[in-house]
C-alpha positions as CSV (number, residue, x, y, z in Angstrom):
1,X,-23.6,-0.1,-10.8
2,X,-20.5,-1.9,-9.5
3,X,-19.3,-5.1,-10.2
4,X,-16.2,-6.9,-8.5
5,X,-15.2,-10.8,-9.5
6,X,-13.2,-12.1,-6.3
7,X,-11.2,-15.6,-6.2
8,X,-11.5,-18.0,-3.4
9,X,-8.5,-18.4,-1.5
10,X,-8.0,-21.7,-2.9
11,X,-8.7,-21.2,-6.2
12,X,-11.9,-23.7,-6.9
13,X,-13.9,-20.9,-7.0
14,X,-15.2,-17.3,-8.0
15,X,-17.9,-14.7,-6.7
16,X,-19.0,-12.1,-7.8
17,X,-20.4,-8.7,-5.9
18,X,-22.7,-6.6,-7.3
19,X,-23.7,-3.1,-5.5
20,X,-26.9,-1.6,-7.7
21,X,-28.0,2.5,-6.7
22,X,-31.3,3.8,-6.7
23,X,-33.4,3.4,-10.0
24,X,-30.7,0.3,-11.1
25,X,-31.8,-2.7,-12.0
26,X,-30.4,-6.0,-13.6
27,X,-31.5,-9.2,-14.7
28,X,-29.9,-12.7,-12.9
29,X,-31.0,-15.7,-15.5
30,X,-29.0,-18.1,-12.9
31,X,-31.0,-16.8,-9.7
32,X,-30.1,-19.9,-7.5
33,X,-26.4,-18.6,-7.6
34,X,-27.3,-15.6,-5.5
35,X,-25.9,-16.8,-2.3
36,X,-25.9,-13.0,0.0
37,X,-27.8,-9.7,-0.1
38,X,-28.2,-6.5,1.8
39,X,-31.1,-4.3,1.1
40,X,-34.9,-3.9,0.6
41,X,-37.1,-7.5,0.7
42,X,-38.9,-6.2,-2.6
43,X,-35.7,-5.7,-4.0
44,X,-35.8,-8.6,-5.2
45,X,-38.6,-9.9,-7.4
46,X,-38.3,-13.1,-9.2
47,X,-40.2,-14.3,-11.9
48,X,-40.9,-16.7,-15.1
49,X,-38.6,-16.3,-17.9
50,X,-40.9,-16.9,-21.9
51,X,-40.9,-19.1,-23.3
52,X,-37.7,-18.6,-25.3
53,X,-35.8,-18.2,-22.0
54,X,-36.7,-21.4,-20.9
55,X,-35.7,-23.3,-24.2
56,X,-32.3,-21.4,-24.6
57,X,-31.2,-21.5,-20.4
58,X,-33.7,-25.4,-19.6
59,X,-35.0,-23.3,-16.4
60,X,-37.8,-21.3,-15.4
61,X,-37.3,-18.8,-13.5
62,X,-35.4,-15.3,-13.6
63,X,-34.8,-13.0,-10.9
64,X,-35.0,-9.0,-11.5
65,X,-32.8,-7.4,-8.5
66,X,-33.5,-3.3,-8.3
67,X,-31.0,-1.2,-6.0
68,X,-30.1,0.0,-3.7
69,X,-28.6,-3.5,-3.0
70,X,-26.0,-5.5,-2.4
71,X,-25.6,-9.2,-3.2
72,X,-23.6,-11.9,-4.4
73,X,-23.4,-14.8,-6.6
74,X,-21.6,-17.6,-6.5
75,X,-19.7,-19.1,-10.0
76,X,-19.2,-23.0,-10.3
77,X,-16.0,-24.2,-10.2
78,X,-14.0,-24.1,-13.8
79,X,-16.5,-20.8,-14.6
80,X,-15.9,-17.0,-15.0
81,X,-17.7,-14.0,-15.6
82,X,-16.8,-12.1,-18.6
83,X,-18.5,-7.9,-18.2
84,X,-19.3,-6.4,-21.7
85,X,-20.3,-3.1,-22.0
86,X,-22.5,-2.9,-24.8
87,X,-23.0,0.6,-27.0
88,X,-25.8,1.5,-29.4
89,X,-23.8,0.4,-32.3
90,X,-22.6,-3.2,-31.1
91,X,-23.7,-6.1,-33.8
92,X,-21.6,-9.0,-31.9
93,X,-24.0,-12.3,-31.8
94,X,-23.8,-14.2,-28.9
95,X,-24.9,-18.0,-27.5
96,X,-27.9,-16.8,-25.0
97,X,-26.5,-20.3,-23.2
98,X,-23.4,-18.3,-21.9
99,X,-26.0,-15.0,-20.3
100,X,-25.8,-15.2,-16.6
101,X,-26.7,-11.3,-16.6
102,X,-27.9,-8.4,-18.2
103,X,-29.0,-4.9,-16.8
104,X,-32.3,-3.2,-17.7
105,X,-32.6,-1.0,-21.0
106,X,-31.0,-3.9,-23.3
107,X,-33.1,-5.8,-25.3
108,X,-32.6,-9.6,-27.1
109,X,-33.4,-10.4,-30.2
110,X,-32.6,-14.0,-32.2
111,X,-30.6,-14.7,-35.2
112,X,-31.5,-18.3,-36.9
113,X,-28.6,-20.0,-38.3
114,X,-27.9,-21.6,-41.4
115,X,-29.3,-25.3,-41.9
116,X,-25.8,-26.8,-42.3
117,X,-24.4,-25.2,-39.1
118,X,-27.6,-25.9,-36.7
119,X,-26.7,-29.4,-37.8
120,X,-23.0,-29.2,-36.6
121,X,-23.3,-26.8,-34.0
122,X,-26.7,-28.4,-32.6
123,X,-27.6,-25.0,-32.3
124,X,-30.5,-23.1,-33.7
125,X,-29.8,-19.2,-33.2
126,X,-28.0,-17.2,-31.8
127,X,-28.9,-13.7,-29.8
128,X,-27.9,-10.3,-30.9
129,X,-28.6,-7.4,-28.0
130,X,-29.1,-3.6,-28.8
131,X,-29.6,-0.8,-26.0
132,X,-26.6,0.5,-23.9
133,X,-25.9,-1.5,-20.3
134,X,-23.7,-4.6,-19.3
135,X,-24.2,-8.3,-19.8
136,X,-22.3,-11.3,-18.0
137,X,-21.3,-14.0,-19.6
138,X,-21.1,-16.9,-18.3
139,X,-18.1,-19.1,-19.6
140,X,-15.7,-22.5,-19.0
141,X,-12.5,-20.5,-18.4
142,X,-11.1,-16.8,-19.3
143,X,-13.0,-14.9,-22.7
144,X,-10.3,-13.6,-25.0
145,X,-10.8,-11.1,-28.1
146,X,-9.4,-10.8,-31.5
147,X,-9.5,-8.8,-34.5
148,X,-10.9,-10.5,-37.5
149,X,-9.3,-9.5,-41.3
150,X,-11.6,-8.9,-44.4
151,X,-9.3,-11.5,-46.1
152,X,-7.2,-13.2,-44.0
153,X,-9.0,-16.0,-42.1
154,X,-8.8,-16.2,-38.3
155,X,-9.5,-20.3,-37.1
156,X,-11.4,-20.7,-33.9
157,X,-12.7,-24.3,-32.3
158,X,-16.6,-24.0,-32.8
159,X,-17.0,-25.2,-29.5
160,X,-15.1,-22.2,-27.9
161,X,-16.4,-19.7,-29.7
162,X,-18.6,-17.1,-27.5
163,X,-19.4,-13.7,-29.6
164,X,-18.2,-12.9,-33.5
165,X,-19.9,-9.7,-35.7
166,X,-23.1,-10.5,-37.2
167,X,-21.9,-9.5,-40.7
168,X,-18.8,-11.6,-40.7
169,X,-18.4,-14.3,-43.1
170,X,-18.1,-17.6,-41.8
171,X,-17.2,-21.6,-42.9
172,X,-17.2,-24.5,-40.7
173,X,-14.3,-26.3,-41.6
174,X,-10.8,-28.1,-40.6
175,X,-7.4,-27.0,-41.6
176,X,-4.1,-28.3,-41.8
177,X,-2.8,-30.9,-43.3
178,X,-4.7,-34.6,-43.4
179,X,-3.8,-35.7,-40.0
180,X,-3.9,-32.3,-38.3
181,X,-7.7,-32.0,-40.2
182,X,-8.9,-35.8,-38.8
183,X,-7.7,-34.6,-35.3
184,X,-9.5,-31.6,-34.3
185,X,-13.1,-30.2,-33.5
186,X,-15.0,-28.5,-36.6
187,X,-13.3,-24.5,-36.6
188,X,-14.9,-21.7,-37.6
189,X,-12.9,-20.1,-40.5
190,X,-14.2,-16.1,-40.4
191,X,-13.5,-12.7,-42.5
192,X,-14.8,-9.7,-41.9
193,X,-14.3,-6.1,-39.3
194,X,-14.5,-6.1,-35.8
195,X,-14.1,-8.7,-32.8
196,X,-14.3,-12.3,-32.2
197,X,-14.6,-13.9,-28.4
198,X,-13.3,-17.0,-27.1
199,X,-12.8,-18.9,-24.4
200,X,-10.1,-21.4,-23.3
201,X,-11.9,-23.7,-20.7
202,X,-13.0,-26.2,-23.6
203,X,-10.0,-27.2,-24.3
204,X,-8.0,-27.4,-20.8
205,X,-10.6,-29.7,-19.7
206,X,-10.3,-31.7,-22.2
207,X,-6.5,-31.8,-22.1
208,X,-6.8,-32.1,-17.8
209,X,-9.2,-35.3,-18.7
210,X,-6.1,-36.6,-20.7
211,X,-3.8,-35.6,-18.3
212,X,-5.8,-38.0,-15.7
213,X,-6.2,-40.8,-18.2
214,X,-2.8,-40.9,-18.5
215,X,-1.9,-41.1,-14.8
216,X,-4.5,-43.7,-14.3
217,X,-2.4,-46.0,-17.3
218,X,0.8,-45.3,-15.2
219,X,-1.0,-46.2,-12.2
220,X,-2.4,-49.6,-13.5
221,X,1.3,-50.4,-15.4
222,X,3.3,-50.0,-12.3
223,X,1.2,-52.7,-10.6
224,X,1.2,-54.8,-12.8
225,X,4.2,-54.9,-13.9
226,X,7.5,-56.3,-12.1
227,X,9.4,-53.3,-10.9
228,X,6.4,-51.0,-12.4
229,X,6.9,-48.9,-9.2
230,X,10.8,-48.4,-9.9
231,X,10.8,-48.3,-13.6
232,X,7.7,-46.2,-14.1
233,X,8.1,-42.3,-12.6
């Protein structure tokens, strides 16, 4: 199995090429991405996702690609793929929301949160895979990892939050002092072994939104005001 992640020229937008051999197989759960392929017409075979596929993804339909084969997929604009080769012993959880792939021999399996975070988080559980193979994740900007401490806390905004080890310890909370804590997102304050990921395309579209608000205000105040247009750069 090979997978390559190519840029458009101008930036907007990503691929991504993936070349199975004989006897591979993987899973698309965003099928109408697939935009090219080369090989067999069986090769590909789509079909309905259960019912916990269609809750967790709000489609229907799934499509199982066996090799040989070539094809690609086209990424929305803002999106990346994120590869992660997963080994017998992984216990990362993960948002099944963020899946755009996985390759046959892993298998799912649902974590229910705690009451007081699916209230917060407007989440219910979270997915937790076992088997060897590769999933894609599909995320708002680049995936970043750290390394939690067993008692220093590491804050992350809950909202950018992607995978974190099922047996680390974690707090929804703010932090700071009173104006930094009435001024940011609910974080995640976690302890424990092993790695965390993140993304970052959360908060730079939320910071390009401001960005725009702003030029819009200096837009509006040089018309209206006399010699806005020299006065305001």
């Amino acid at each position: 199995m090979n997978i390559r992640i190519r840029e458009s020229g101008g930036g907007n937008g990503q691929a991504v090429d993936f070349s199975l051999g004989e006897g591979e197989s993987m899973h698309i759960l965003h099928p109408e991405q697939v935009i090219a392929y080369r090989g067999p017409s069986d090769g590909r075979s789509d079909r309905f996702m259960n019912v916990k596929g269609m809750y967790r993804k709000k489609r229907l339909i799934q499509a199982d690609m066996s090799g040989p084969c070539q094809f690609t997929a086209a990424l929305p604009p803002g999106f990346t793929i994120k590869t992660v080769e997963l080994q017998e012993y992984s216990d990362l959880l993960y948002d099944f929301r963020n899946l755009f792939f996985y390759s046959t021999g892993i298998q799912m399996h649902t974590r229910i949160l705690h009451i007081k975070n699916m209230l917060i988080t407007k989440d219910a559980v979270k997915m937790k895979f076992s088997g060897s193979g590769t999933i894609g994740l599909l995320t708002e900007g680049a995936v970043y990892e750290s390394e939690l401490h067993p008692s220093e806390p590491l804050y992350i905004d809950a909202g950018s939050l992607v995978a974190y080890p099922e047996n680390a310890k974690l707090e929804l909370t703010v932090y700071g002092n009173t104006l930094a804590s009435q001024h940011m997102n609910y974080h995640w304050k976690m302890t424990g072994n092993g790695t965390v990921l993140f993304h970052a395309g959360q908060q730079t579209s939320r910071l390009q939104k401001e960005m725009e608000q702003e030029g819009l205000l200096k837009r509006i105040l040089r018309e209206v005001i006399p010699f806005g247009g020299v006065i305001i750069k």
